[in-house]
C-alpha positions in Angstrom: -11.5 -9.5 10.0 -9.9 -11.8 7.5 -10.7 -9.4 3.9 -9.6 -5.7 5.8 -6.3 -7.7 6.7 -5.6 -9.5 3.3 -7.1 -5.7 1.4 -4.9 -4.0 3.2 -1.7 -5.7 3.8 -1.5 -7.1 0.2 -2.1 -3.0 -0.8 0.7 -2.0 1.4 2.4 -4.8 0.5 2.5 -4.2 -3.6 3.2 -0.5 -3.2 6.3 -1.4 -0.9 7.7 -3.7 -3.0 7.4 -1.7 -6.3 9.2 0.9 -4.4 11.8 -1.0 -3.2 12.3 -3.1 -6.6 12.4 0.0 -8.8 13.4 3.3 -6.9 16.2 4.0 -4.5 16.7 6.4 -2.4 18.2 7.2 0.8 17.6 4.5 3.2 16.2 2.2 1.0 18.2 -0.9 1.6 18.2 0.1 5.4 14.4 -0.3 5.1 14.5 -3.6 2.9 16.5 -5.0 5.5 13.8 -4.1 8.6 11.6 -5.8 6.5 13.5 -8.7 5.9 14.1 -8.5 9.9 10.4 -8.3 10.0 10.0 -11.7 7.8 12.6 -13.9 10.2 11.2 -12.6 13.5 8.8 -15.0 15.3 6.1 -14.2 16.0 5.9 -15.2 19.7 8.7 -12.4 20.4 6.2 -9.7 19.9 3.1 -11.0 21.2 3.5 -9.2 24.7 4.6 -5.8 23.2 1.8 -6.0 20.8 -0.3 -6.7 23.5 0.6 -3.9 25.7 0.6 -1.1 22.6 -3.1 -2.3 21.7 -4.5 -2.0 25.3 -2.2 1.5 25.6 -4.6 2.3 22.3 -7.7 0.9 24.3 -9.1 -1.8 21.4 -6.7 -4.7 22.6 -9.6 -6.7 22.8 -11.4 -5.8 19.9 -12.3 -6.4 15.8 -9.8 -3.1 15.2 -6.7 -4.4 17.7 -7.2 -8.0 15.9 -7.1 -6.7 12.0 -4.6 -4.0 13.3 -2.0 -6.6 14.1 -2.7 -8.7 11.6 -2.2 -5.9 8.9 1.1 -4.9 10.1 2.4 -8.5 11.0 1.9 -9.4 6.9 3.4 -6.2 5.5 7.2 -7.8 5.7 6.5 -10.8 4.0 4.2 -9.5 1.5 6.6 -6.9 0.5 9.3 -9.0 0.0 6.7 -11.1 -2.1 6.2 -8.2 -4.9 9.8 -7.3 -4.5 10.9 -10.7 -5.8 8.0 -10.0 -8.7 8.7 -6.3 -9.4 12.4 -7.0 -10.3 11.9 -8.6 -13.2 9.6 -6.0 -14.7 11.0 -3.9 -17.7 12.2 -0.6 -16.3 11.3 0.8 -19.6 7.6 0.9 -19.2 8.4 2.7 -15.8 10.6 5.5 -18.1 8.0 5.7 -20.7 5.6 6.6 -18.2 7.5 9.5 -17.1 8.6 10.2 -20.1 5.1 10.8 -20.6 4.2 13.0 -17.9 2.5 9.8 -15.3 3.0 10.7 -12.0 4.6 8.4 -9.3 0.5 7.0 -8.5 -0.1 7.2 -11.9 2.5 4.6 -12.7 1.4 2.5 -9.8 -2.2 2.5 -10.4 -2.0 2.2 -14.4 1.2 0.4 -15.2 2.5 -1.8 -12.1 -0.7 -2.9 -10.1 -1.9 -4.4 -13.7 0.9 -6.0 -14.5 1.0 -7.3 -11.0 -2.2 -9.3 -10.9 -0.8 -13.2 -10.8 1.2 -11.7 -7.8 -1.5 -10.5 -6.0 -3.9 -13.1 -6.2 -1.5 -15.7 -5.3 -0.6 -13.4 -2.1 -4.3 -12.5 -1.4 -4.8 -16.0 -1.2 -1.5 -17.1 0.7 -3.0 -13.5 3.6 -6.3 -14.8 3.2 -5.5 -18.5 4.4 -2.7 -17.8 7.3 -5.4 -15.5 8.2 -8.7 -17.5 8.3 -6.0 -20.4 10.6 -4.6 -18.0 12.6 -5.0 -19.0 16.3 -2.1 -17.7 18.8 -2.6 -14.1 18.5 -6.8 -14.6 18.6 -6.6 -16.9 21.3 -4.6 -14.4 23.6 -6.2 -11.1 22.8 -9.8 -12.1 22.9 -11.5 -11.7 26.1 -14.9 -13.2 25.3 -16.1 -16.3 23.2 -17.9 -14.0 20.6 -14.7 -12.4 19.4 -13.3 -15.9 18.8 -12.4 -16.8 15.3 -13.5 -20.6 14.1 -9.2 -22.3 15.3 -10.1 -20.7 18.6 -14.2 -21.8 18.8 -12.6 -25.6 18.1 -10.3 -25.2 21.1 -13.1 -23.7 23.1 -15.6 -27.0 22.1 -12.8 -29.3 22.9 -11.8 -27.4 26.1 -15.9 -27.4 27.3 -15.9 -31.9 26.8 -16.6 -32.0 22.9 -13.0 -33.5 22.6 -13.8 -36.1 25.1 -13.0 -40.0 23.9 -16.3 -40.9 21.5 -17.2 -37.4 21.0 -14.5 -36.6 18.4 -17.2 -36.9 15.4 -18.5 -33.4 16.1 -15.2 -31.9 16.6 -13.5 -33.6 13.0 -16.4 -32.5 11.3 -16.6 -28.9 12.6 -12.7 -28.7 11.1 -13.5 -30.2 8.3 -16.1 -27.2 7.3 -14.2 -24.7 8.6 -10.9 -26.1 6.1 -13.5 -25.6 2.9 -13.6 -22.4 2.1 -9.6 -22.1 2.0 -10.0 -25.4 -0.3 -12.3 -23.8 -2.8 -10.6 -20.9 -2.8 -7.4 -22.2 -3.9 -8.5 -24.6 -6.5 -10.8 -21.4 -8.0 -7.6 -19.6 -8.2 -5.7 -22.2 -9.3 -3.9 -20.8 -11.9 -3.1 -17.5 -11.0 -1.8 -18.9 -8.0 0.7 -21.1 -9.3 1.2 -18.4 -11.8 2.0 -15.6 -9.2 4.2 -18.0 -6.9 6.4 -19.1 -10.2 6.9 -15.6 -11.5 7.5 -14.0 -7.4 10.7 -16.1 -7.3 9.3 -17.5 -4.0 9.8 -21.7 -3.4 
């Protein structure tokens, strides 16, 4: 669940924010400001509608409804994450393209998504962590224990007496393991992370 929604939404992501950054048309600062809406908007206030869509779809409580939601609830912020990066990219490299005959994918695939690299590991690993802690929207649309990610299997032990007064060693340690591979990822990626957040613009 967790590598389809960072794949995906970090895709999306890029692709929206070059386009945004370095072409305008029509609309576009109409649609840079749904996604800003998008960023701001808790995410409480959509739960129920998101809810009702999914089980209108019939995979509410499902692997697809879960990385479904989660891939469209990241698109806002990560496109306004390679926004703040694609703007300071030399237009020039974007008119040499043309100028050479690269079409608009060509330009993405060849020139932008390169250049974008610190960006997108540092956002990959931002997805990937918010992601592997996310426990509201699991803990509502799952119907059965064996769709439950690891923050909702630690409610679920502490809610069946593992939380109980001298039975908290379990429970700490359980959190602990689960907290390690977000740890290791980070300090393998240590540079290109702080590299990526520096250059996006984002504090």
């Amino acid at each position: 669940m967790v590598v389809p929604a960072v794949v995906v939404s970090t895709l999306l992501g890029s692709l929206n924010g070059y386009v945004l950054s370095k072409w305008k048309f029509r609309g576009s600062e109409t649609l840079f400001a749904f996604m800003l809406f998008g960023v701001f908007m808790p995410m409480q206030v959509v739960l129920l509608p998101m809810s009702q869509v999914l089980g209108w779809l019939g995979i509410a409580s499902s692997v697809w409804g879960l990385m479904l939601v989660h891939i469209v609830a990241g698109i806002p912020s990560t496109t306004l994450f390679f926004r703040n990066y694609c703007v300071g990219l030399p237009d020039e490299l974007i008119k040499a393209a043309q100028l050479d005959g690269a079409s608009f994918w060509q330009i993405f695939w060849r020139i932008i998504l390169p250049l974008l690299k610190p960006a997108i590991i540092a956002m990959m690993i931002l997805t990937a962590i918010g992601e592997w802690n996310n426990f509201l929207w699991p803990l509502i649309i799952t119907e059965s224990e064996s769709m439950a990610n690891l923050p909702v299997a630690i409610a679920l032990l502490k809610n069946s007496g593992a939380g109980n007064i001298g039975s908290q060693g379990p429970l700490m340690a359980f959190a602990l393991l689960i907290s390690l591979p977000t740890i290791l990822l980070y300090f393998v990626t240590q540079k290109h992370f702080v590299r990526g957040i520096a250059l996006s613009g984002l504090k």
